[in-house]
N, C-alpha and C positions, 0 to 999 in steps of 0.2 A: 410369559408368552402363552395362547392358549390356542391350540391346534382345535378346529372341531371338521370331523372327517361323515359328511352326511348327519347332522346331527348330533353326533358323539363326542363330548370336549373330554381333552386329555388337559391335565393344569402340569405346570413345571416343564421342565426341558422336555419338548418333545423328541418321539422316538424315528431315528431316519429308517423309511417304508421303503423297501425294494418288491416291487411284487414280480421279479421276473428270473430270481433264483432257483434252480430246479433243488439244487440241495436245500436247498431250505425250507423248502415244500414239503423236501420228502420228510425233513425230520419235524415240522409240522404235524407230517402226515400218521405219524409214526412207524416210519422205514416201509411205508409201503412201494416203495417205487416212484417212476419218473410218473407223474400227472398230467392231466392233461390241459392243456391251456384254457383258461375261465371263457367266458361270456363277453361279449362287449361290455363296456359301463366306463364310469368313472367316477374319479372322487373330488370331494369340494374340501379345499384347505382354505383357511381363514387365517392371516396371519399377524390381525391386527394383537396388539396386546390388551394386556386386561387393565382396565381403570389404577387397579390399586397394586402394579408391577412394573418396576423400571425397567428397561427394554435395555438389552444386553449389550455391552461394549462393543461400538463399531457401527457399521450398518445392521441394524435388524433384519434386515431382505437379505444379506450378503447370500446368503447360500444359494445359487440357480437352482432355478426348478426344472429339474430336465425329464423329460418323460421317454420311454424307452417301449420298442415296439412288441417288447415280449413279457408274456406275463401266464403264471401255472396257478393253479388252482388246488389248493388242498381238502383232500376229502377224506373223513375220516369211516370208522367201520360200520357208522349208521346211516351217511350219507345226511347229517343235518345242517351243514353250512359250509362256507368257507374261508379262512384267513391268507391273511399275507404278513410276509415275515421279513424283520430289518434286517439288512446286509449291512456290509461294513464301509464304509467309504470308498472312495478310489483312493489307490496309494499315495502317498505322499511324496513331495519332491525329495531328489536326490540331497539337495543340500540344506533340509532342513535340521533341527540339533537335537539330540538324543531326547531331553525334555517333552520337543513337540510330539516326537512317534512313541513315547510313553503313552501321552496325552489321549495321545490320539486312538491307541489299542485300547486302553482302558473305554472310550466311547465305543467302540467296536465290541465289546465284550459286553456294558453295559445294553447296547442295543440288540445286543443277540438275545439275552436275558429278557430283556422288554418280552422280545418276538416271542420266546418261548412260555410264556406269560399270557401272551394272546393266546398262543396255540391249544396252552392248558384250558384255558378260558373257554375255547369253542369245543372242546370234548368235555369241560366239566362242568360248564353252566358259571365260569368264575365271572364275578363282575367288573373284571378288568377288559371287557373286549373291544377290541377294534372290529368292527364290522363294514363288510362292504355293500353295498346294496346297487344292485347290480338293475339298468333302465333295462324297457324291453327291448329286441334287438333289433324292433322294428322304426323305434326313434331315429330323429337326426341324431347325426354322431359331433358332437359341440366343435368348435374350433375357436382359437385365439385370435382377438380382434387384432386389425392387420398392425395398428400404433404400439402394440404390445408387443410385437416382434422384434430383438433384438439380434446383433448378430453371436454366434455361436462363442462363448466360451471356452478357455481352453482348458481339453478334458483331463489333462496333469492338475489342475488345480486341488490343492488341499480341500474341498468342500463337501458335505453331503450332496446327495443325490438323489432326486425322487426319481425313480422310475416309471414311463409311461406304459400303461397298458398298451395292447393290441388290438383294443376296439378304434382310433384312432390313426390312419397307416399315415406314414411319413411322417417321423418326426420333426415338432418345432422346434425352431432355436431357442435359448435362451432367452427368460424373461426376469428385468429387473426391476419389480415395480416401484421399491424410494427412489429406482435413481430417475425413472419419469416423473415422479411427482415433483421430486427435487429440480428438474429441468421447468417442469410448467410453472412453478412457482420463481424458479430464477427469471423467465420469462414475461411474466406475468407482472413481476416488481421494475423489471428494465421498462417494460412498456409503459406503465404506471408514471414513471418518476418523469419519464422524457414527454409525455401528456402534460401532464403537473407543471414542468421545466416553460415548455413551450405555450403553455396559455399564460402564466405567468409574465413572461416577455411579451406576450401581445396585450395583456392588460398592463403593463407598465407602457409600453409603447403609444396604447393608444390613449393614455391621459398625461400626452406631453402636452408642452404648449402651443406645438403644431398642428392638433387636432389628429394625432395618429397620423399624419400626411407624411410619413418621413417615407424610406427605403420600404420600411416595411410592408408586406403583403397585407397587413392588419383592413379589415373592412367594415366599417361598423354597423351593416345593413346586411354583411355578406357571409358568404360560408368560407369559412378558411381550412385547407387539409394540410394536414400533416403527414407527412410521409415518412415509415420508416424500415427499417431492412423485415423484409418480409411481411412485412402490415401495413395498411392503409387505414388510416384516422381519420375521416369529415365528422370536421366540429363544427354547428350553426352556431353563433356567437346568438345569445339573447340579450336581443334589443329593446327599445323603448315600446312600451305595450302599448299597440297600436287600437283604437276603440271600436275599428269596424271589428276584432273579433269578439266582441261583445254585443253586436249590435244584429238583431234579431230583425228590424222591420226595414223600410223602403226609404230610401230618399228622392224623392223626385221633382223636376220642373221644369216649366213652361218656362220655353224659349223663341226668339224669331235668329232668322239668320242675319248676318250681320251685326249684330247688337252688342257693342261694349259693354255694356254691364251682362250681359249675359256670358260674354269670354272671360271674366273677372269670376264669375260664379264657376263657371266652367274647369277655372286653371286652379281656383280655392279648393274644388274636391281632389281635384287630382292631385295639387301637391300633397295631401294629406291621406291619401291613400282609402278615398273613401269612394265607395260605387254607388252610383246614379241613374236614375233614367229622366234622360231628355225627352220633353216634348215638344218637337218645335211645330210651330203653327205652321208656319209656312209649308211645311215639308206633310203634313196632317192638316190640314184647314177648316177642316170639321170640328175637331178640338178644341178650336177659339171657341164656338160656343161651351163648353165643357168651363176655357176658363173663366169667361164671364159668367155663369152660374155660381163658380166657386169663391173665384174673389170679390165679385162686383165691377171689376174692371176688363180691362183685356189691355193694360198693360204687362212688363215682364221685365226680367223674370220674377217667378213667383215660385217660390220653394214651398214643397210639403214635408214633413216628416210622418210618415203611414198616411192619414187622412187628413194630419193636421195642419192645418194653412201656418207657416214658419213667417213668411213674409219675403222681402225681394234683397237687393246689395245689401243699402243701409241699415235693414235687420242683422244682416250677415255682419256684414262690418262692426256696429253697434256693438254684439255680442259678443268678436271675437277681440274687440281694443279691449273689453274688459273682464276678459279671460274666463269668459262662463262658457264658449262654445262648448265645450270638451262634458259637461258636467249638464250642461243642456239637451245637449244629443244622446246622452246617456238616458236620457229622462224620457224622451219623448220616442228613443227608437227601441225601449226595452223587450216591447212584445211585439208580435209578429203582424206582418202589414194586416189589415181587414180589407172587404169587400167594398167599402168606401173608399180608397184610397186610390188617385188616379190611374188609372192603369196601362200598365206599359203596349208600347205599339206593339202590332202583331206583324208578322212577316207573311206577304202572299194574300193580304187583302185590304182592298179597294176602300173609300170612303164612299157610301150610299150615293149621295150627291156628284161626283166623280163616275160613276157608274151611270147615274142616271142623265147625264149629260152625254157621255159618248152614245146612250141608245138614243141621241135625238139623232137621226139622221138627214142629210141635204135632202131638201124637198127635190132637187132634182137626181135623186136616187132611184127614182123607179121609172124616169125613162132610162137610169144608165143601164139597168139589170135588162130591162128589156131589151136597148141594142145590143146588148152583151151576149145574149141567147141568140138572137134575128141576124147579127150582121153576119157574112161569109169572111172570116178572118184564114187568109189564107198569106201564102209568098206570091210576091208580084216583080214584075218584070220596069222600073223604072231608070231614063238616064245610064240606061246599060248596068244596072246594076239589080243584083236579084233585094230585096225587101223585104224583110219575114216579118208576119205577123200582121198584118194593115187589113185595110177596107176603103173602098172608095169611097168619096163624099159622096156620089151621088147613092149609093146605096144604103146610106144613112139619110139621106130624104128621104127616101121612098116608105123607108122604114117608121121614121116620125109621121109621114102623111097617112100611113095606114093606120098605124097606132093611135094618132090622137086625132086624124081625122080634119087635119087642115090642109092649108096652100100648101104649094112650095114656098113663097115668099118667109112664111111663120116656121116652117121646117128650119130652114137657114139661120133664120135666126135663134132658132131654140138649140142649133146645133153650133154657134157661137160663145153663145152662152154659156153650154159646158165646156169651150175647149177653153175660156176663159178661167177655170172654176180648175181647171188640169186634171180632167177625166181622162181626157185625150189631145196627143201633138200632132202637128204636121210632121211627118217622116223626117225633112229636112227643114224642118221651121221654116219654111216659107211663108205659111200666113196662117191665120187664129183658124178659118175654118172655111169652105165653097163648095160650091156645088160642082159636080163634074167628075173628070177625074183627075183628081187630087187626092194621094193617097195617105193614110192617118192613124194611128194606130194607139190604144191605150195604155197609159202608166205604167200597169204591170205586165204586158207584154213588152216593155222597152228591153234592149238586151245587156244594159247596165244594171238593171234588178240585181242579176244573183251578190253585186260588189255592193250593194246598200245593206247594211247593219240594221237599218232602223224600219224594215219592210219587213214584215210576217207573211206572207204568203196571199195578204189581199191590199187593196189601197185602201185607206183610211177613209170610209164615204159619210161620217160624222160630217155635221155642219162645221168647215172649219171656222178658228179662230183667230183673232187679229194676231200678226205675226208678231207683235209689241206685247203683247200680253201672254202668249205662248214663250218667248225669249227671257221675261222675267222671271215666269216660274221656272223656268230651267235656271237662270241663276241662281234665283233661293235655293233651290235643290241643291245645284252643286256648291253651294258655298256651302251650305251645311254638311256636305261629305268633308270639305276639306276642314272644318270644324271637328267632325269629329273622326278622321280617318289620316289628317297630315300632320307633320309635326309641327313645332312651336314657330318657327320660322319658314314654313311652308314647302321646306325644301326636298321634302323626303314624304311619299305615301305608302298607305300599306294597302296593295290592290287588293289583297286577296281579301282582308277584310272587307273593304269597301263591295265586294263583287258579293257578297254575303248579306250586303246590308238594303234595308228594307227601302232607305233612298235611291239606291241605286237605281231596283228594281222599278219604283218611280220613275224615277228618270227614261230609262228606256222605253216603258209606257209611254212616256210625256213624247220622246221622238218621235214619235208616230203621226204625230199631231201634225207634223209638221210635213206630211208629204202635199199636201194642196194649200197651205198658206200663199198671201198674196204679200210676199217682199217687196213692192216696187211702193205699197202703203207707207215707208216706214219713212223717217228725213233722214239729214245724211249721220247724224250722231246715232240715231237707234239704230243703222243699220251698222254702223263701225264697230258698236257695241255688240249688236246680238252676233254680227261673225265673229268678233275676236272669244265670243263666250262660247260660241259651237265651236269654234276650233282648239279650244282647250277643254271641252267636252268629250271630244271625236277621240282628242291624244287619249284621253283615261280609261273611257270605251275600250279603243285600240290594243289598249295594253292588255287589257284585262283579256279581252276575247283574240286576238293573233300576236302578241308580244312586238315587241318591237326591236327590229335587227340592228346591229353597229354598222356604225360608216354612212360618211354621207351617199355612196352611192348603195349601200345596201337597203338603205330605209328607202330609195325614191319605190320601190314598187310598193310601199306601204301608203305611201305618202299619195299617189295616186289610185291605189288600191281600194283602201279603206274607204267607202263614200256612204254616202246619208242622202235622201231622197228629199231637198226641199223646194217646197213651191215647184214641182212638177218636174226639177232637172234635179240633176244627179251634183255631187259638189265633194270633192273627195277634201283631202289637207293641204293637198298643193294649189288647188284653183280657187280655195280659200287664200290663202296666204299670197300667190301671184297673180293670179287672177281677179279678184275680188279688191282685198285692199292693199297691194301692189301694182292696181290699176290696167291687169293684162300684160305684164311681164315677165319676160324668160326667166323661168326657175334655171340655177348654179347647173353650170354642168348640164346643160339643156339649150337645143337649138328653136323648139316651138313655140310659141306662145299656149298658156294654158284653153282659149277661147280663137276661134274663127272667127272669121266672117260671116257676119247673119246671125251670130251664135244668139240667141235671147239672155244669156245671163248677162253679157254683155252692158246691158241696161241697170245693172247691180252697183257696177266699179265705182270702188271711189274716185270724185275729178282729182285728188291732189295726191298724191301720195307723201303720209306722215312718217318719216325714218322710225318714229318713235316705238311701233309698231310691231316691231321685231323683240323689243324689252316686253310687250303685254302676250307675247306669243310664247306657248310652253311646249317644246318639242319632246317632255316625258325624260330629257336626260338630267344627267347632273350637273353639266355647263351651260343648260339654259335657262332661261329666266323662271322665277319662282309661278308656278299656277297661281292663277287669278282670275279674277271674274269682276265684270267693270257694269258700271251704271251708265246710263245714257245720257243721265243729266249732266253725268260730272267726269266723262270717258278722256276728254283731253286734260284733264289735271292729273288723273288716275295713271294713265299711260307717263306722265311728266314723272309723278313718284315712281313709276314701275321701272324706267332707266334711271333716276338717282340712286335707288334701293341696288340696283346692276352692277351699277361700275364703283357705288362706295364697298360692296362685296364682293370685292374681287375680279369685275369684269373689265377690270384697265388696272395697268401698274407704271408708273415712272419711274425711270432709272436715270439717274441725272447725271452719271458719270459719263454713263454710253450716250447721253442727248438722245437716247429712245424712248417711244411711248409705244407699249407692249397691249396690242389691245383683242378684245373678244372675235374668234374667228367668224360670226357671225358678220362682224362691218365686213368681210372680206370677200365673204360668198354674196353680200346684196349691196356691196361698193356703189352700184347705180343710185342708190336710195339715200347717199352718206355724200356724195357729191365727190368732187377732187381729194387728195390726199394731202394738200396744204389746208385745204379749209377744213379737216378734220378736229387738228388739234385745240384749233378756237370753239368749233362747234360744242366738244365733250368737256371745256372747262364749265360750265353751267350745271354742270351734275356733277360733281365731283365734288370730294369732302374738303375742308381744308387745309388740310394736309399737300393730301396730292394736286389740290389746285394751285398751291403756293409754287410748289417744285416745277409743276405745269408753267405758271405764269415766267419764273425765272426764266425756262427755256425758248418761252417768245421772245422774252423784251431782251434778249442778249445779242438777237440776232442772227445765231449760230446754228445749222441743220438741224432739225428734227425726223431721225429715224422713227417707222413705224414698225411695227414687229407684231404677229400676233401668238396670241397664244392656244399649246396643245386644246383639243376638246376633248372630253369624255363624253364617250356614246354608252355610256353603262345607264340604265334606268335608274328613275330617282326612285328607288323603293326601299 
């Protein structure tokens, strides 16, 4: 054992140090009397053993280290230092056997001798000294870190005893330091083996025959924790080394919306966990030149890796039937993209072209700016009813006749003109435009403004565009959100993403477009089409900017609420849906019709109404049909897939035992559109899988009631 006290090693049994003896001081001292208590300080014991000495029977630590608040100081008659002198143990227990308190006197007698040895030593210069060396008094005074505290000992115990000085007040307990070591190491091995135990059993588990699919929590992609008494364990299991993280540059490509092979290229990365940037043309139209420069074509898709032209599916495919992709992509995405390489969309700007089109504005813009300024737009007193916001006809002649300097006759006409164009309405739509008093007032002083989404604070006075060519690129638009913002089966979006994304922000530009289009250009398919695709626009809008409430009567103030500015009237999601291609009838739980009398949208309605139209309509929840966006050309086959895809997913059930046919609470709420309740069951055998069309057909041809029943809805968002 090698004791070293500030420096100074003692070799062999060390000697037990009491510094808080008065008599032992004195005879230190050499009978000089009681002393006076030292200095603050303390001392450093080391109680490791030596390389080349076996550590003595038992616990080597056994002995507590206990420190004690009193401590004297011997000084001798030159006043050159001071010692501390060993005491003798604490007595020993009562029933220990005469052998042991032999033992034990003889240590007490040898340790007194030690002290007296020191003592010689600091009056004679002997080179046996113990020495204390004492900090200044102005230091911190040390204390025992809190894990080293043990609780106190009991003080009959046969053991030595170190003594704590008085620089120190309040004595610590008891400290044993093998036996903490000895705990962190039993601890340390428990935790170890049951780590060991348990990945063990998840690597055997997970190369059963069942692919790890048993009980097991086992996940081969995933993190699995281990829990145990007073520890937490998260292990990532390492998996198949994945080659995006090796992969240093870009992958990118040109896309259009809609496009098979482009959703083939699309679902290729992503099962494979590799990142991309999409270009799609549609949604950037500027770009197509970009791609014809690069490939020669402006077909797609067309994949790059950094700059380098990869090629379209059949590349793709080509390379991955015969097992080179992995080993290819390695190659060509080593370094980091260059300046060459196509570059990804930016968020928050325009395409030149795009910009340079909205500054053309209607040539008859600048007589509107000018009535705009000239006319007296006050409240007026009409049909007993007060009017905000108008102007007489006649004082818009007056106005055109000074301005441009003609008749009346050419005023009237130029002021037909514009109410044609929906710069401005008749108060009560009475008529396109006269002279007189007839009172009229503009677009955005209407007082349905503030409920339009798609209005910024002026009316849109660009030259507008054919409402057919305006409705497609909203199509491309949103089909490319739900490309790249809905899941695999369309059922589920993620708005918040989407509200982030640089299509979006398209998109709501593109609205705008639409406040003076002329709707009544369209036939009766583009128009079936472009409403069914603004009202599944309007829903994801909706969402994104006022959320959408549960319950059917919670949502009607959204539903009426929420409106878009087209072709010069206001069209919220109900006057789309009953109004429009429900042909002007009463919304569920509603006594008005959505359109009056005289009303001008009127002129919109489809002449038939198609049931089917309710399967192409997405109300944002999770019981309604999947989002979609339909083409013009092919809008009634589209709608035919949009309820087979409905009711083989869940939106009708046969139960053959009860002769019920359980169907979507939608026939229930628009029963008008679905006809009788006998001629239900024949209608919905046509969509329906084989399955349930069989079970179906059995309960006609038996003769026997068919109950209809429908089913709960969820008004939870599809997100």
């Amino acid at each position: 054992m090698e004791l070293t006290i500030n420096g100074h090693q003692q070799h062999g049994d060390p000697p037990a140090i009491d510094v808080q003896s008065p008599a032992s001081g004195s005879d230190l001292a050499g009978g000089g009397g009681e002393l006076p208590p030292p200095p603050d300080g303390f001392c450093e014991v080391d109680l490791s053993p030596r390389p080349d000495e076996e550590p003595p029977s038992g616990n080597p630590g056994d002995p507590a280290i206990r420190e004690d608040p009193a401590s004297e100081e011997a000084d001798d008659a030159g006043g050159a230092g001071a010692a501390r002198e060993a005491a003798p143990a604490s007595p020993p227990a009562t029933d220990e056997s005469e052998e042991d308190r032999g033992a034990e006197a003889e240590d007490r007698e040898r340790a007194i001798g030690n002290g007296a040895k020191a003592a010689g030593g600091v009056g004679g210069g002997g080179s046996d000294v113990i020495s204390v060396i004492q900090p200044h008094s102005q230091l911190p005074k040390p204390e025992a870190p809190p894990m080293s505290r043990s609780p106190p000992r009991d003080v009959d115990a046969a053991a030595p005893i170190l003594g704590r000085s008085q620089s120190t007040p309040g004595g610590l307990p008891a400290v044993d330091m093998p036996a903490i070591g000895k705990f962190i190491r039993d601890r340390s091995n428990s935790f170890s083996a049951a780590i060991v135990k348990r990945l063990s059993s998840l690597k055997e588990k997970g190369s059963d025959d069942d692919g790890g699919k048993g009980d097991s929590d086992f996940k081969p992609n995933g993190v699995t924790e281990i829990n145990l008494s007073g520890l937490k364990v998260v292990v990532t299991l390492k998996t198949e080394e994945r080659p995006e993280k090796e992969l240093r540059g870009r992958i990118s490509f040109f896309s259009r919306s809609n496009c098979r092979d482009c959703t083939a290229v699309r679902c290729f990365f992503r099962e494979r966990g590799l990142k991309f940037v999409e270009i799609n043309v549609d949604v950037y139209p500027q770009r197509e030149k970009e791609l014809v420069e690069r490939t020669g074509s402006s077909q797609v898709p067309q994949i790059f890796f950094n700059e380098k032209l990869f090629g379209g599916l059949v590349a793709l495919n080509s390379l991955r039937n015969s097992g080179g992709f992995e080993q290819r992509l390695r190659e060509m995405l080593a370094g980091r993209c260059s300046a060459g390489a196509p570059a990804p969309p930016v968020y928050g700007f325009d395409d030149p072209g795009e910009v340079e089109e909205e500054g053309r504005a209607d040539e008859a813009v600048g007589i509107v700016r000018v009535l705009r300024q000239r006319l007296p737009i006050q409240d007026r007193l009409m049909k007993m009813k007060i009017v905000k916001n108008c102007f007489a006809g006649a004082e818009m002649v007056e106005v055109l006749i000074h301005h441009l300097d003609c008749g009346r006759k050419k005023a009237v006409e130029i002021g037909k003109k514009l109410a044609k164009k929906h710069f401005f309405h008749h108060v009560f739509g009475e008529n396109d435009f006269e002279d007189g008093n007839h009172f009229y007032r503009f677009i955005e002083h209407e007082p349905f403004i503030p409920r339009c989404y798609n209005f910024r604070g002026s009316t849109n006075d660009s030259e507008p565009k054919r409402a057919a060519e305006v409705g497609l690129r909203m199509t491309k638009i949103m089909s490319a959100i739900l490309e790249s913002y809905a899941s695999e089966d369309r059922r589920h979006l993620d708005y918040g993403a989407i509200s982030k994304g640089e299509e979006f922000r398209r998109y709501v530009n593109l609205s705008q477009k639409l406040h003076r289009v002329d709707l009544l250009e369209l036939s009766p398919d583009e128009r079936l089409a472009f409403f069914l695709n603004l009202h599944n626009a309007m829903v994801i809008h909706a969402v994104i900017r006022v959320g959408l409430p549960e319950g059917i009567m919670d949502r009607r103030s959204v539903d009426s609420d929420f409106q878009y500015i087209v072709g010069g009237y206001p069209f919220s999601l109900s006057t789309i849906r009953n109004g429009i291609l429900r042909n002007n009838r009463r919304p569920p739980y509603s006594l008005a019709k959505p359109f009056g009398t005289g009303d001008r949208r009127l002129e919109l309605t489809v002449l038939k109404v198609n049931p089917l139209i309710h399967f192409g309509l997405c109300d944002g929840t999770r019981s309604s049909p999947t989002v979609r966006f339909f083409s013009p050309q092919v809008v009634q086959s589209e709608l035919r897939s949009a309820a087979r895809e409905f009711f083989q997913n869940g939106g009708v059930e046969v139960d053959l035992e009860k002769r019920t046919l359980k169907l979507t609470r939608i026939m229930k709420w628009f029963s008008a559109d679905f006809g009788q309740d006998r001629e239900i069951p024949r209608w919905i055998l046509s969509y329906l899988d084989a399955t349930k069309a069989g079970l179906l057909t059995h309960l006609l041809n038996d003769g026997g009631p068919i109950h209809l029943a429908y089913q709960n809805y969820d008004w939870s968002v599809n997100s």
